[in-house]
VOGU-3710 file (C-alpha; in Angstrom, 3 decimals, decimal comma):
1> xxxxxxxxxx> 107,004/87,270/69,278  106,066/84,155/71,200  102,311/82,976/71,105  101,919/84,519/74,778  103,640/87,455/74,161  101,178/88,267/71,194  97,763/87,373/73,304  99,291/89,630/75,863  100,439/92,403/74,103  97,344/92,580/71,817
11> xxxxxxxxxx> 94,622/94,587/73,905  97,695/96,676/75,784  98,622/97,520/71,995  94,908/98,895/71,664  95,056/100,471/74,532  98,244/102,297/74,035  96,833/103,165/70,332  94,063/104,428/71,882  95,858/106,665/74,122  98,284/107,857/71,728
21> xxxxxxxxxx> 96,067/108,821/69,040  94,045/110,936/71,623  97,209/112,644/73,127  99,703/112,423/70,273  102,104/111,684/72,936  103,712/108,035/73,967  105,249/109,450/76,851  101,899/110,675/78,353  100,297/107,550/77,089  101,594/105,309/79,360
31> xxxxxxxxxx> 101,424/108,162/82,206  97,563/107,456/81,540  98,001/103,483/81,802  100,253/103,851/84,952  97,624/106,386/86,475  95,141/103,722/85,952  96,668/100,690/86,842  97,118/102,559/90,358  93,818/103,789/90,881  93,242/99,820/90,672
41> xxxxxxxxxx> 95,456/99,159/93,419  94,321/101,644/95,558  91,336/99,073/97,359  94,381/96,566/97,717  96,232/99,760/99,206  93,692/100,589/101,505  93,053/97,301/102,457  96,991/96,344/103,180  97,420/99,421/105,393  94,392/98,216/107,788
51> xxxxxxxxxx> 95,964/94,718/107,814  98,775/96,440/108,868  97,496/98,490/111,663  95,595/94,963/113,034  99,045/93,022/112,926  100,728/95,981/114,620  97,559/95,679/117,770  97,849/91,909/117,904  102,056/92,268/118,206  101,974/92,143/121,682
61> xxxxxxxxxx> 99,615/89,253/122,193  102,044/87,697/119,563  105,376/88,651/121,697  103,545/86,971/124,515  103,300/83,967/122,596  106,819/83,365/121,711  107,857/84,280/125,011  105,613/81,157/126,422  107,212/78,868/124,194  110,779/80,360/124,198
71> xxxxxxxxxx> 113,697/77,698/123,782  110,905/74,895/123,118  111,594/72,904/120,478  108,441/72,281/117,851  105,559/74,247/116,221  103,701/75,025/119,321  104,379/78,762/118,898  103,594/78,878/115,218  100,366/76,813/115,280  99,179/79,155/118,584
81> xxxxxxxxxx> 100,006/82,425/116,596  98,222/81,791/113,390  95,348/80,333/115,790  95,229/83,989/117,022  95,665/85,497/113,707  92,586/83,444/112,763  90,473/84,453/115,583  91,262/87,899/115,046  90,671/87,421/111,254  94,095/88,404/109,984
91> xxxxxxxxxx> 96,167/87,407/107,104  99,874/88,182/107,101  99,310/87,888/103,107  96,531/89,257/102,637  96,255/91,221/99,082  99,766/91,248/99,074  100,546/89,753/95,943  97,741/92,165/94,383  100,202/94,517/93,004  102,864/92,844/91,777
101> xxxxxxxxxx> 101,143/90,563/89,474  99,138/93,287/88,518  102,688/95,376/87,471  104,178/91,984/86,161  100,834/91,365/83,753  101,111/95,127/82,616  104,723/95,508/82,385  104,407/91,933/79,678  101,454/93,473/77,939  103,686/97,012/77,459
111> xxxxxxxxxx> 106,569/94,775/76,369  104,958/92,877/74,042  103,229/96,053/72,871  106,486/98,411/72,380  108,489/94,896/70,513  105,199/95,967/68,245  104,609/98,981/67,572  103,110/98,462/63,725  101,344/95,242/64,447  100,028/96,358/67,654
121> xxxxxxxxxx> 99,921/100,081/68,232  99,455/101,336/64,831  97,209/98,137/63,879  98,723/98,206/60,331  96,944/95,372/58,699  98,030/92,028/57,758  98,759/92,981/53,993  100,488/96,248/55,167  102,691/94,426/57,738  103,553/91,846/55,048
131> xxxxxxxxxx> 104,751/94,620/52,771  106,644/96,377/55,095  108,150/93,410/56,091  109,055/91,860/52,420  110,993/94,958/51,712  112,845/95,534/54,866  114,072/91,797/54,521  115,203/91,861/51,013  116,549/95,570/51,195  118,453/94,678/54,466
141> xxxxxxxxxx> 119,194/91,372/53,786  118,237/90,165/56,912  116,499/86,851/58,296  113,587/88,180/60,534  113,914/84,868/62,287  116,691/85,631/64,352  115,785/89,183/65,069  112,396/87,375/66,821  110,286/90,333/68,694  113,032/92,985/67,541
151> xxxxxxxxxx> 112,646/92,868/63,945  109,588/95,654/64,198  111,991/97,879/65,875  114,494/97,634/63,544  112,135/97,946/60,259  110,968/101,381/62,138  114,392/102,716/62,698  114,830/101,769/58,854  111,976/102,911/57,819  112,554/106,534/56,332
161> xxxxxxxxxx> 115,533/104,661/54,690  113,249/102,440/52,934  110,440/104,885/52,704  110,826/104,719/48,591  110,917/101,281/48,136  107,630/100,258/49,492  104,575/99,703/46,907  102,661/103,481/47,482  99,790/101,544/46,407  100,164/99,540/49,972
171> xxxxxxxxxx> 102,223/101,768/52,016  100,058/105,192/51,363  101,495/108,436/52,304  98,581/108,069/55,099  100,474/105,261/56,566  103,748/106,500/56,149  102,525/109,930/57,818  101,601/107,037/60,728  104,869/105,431/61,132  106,995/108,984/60,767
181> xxxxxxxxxx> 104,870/110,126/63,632  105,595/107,463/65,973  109,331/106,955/65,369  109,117/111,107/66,304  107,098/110,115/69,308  109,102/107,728/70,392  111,682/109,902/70,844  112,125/112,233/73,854  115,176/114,297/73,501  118,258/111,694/73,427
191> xxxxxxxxxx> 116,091/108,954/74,755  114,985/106,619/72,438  112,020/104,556/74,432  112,089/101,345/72,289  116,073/100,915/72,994  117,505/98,916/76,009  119,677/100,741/78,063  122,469/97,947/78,671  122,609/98,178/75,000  122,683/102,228/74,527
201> xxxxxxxxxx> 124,291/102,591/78,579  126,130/106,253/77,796  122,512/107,942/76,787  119,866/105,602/78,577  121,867/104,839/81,739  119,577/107,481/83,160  116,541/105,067/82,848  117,318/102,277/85,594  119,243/104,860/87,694  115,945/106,426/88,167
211> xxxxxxxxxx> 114,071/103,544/88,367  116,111/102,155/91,209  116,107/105,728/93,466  112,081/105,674/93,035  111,475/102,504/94,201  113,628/103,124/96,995  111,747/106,091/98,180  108,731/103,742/99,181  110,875/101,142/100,302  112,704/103,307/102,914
221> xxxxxxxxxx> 109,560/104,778/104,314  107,874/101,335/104,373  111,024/100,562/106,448  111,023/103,812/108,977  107,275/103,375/109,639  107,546/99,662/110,560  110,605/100,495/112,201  108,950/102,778/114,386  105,564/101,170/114,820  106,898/97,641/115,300
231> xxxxxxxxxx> 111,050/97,961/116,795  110,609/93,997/117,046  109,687/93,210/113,429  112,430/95,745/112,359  115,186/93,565/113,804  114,677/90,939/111,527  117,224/90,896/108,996  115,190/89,612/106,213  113,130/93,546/106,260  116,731/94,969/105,426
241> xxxxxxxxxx> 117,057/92,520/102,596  113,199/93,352/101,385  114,235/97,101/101,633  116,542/97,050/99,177  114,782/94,182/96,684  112,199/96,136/94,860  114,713/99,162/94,041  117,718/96,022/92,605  114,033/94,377/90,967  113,317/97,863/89,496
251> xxxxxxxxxx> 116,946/98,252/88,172  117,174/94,802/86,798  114,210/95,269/84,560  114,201/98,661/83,280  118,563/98,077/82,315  117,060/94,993/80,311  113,489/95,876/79,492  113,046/98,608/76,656  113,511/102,444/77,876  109,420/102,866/77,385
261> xxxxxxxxxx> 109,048/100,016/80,200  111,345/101,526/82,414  109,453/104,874/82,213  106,521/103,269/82,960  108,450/101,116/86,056  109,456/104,917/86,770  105,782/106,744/86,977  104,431/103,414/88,784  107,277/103,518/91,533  106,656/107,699/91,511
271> xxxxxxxxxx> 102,896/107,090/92,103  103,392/104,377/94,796  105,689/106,396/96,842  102,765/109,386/96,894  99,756/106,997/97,323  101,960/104,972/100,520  102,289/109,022/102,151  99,126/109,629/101,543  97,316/106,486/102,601  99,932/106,308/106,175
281> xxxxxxxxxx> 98,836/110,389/106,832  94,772/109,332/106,045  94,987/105,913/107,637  97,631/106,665/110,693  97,252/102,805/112,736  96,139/104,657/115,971  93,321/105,277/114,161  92,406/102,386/111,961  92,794/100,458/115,318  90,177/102,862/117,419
291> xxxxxxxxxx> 87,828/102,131/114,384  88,526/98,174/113,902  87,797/97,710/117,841  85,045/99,892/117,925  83,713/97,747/115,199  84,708/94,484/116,893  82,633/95,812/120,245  79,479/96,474/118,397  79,937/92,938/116,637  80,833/91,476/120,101
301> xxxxxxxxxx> 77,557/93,124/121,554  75,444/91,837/118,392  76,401/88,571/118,770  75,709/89,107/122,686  71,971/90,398/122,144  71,179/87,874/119,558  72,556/84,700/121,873  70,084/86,717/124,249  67,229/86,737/122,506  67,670/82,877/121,155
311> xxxxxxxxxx> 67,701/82,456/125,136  64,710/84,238/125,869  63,093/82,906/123,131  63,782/78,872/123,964  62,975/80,072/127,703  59,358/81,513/126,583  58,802/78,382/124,306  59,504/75,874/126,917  56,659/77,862/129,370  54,786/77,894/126,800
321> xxxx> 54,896/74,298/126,420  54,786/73,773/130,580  51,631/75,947/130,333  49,821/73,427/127,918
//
């Protein structure tokens, strides 16, 4: 495991020890993590769907503008349009990067904690670890070099074929009891979470395929909803090509990425889809857009009644002064 990979991995290890020991279940563990990770998101959430509504009100002043500058050569359009944007205090990226670098940073911590299961779940200790991995070398006759992050993996596969050549006096039947009950855990039915399913495609093809059809679900209604509330935007070929990236993303990694990963890309891609309904049916843009100009009026008229006052004030200073 590289240097970064072993930073990473180390507190999402903990965590995922943490969780497992409490529910006995790894499955259900990293339910808990996805859960959390998008109760994080949901401020970025919130905040992305009343960025939304705002670009959808200022669309018209923006149509306006490119229709001014239609068939004219330069940046005159462009510069005018983000001069509105920044009047109006909008950000076409705002938060927007939020939740994918959150997902990328989890998805590397879960990676480098599943390649690790002793080390980093279990927290076997250093002389433990160096036992387990003496005999598994020597027994197997294989150079843990070139196996890199997979050797772990392999040594727990092994490991109830090696179970009686490890020192008892290292490996105690408390530990052993510890490994025999992950390598169960790890296991739900036929699907082995620490396998990659372009390695093991006739019993974990089921992992991208599912991985792929959730992410789609939010991508499709992401598409309807703009399509409806913005016909112009919708034209533009690149939102059929971002339709259709996240599900080929969410393929791409969980066919490569261990099975546990893709479960987790699964739940995450599950939970989106229900927190994106629920956030457009609580936050509908008619209504984020009555709010945000009801705000902007009573800002407008603040701003109005303290220019006012400043007035009055310099106007009853200056008598003041004529009067002396």
């Amino acid at each position: 495991m590289t240097a970064f990979y072993d930073w990473i991995a180390t507190p999402f290890g903990w965590i995922l020890g943490v969780l497992y020991s409490l529910t006995d279940n790894y499955l259900l563990s990293l339910l808990i993590i996805t859960v959390f990770v998008r109760l994080i998101l949901v401020p970025s959430a919130i905040t992305q769907q009343k960025n939304s509504a705002k670009q959808m009100r200022l669309q018209a002043k923006v149509n306006k503008i490119k229709a001014k500058y239609a068939g004219v050569q330069g940046r005159e359009a462009q510069q005018e349009t983000q001069e509105l944007y920044s009047r109006e205090g909008f950000s076409a990226s705002q938060m927007g990067c939020l939740p994918m670098a959150l997902n990328l940073i989890v998805m590397m911590g879960l990676y480098g904690a599943i390649y690790a299961p002793l080390s980093k779940v279990l927290r076997l200790g250093d002389t433990v670890m160096e036992e387990l991995k003496t005999v598994y070398a020597a027994a197997m006759n294989v150079d843990l070099a070139k196996q890199g992050t997979r050797y772990e993996l392999n040594l727990l596969h092994e490991f109830a074929n090696l179970s009686d050549k490890f020192n008892s006096d290292i490996v105690t039947d408390t530990v052993r009891g510890k490994i025999t009950d992950l390598t169960n855990g790890l296991t739900i039915g036929k699907i082995d979470l620490t396998q990659i399913p372009k390695e093991n495609v006739k019993q974990l093809i089921i992992i991208p395929i599912l991985a792929g059809v959730s992410a789609l679900l939010t991508s499709l209604f992401m598409y309807l909803k703009q399509r409806k509330q913005n016909p112009e935007m919708a034209k533009n070929p690149t939102m059929g090509c971002m339709t259709f990236m996240s599900p080929v993303i969410s393929v791409v990694f969980a066919i490569t990425l261990p099975a546990g990963i893709g479960c987790y890309w699964i739940i995450s891609n599950i939970l989106s889809f229900i927190q994106t309904v629920a956030l457009s049916a609580a936050l509908k843009p008619e209504k984020v857009i009555a709010a945000q100009m009801i705000d902007e009026t009573v800002e407008r008229r603040s701003r109005e009644e303290s220019v006012k006052k400043r007035v009055a004030l310099m106007a009853a200073q200056q008598e003041q002064q004529d009067n002396d």
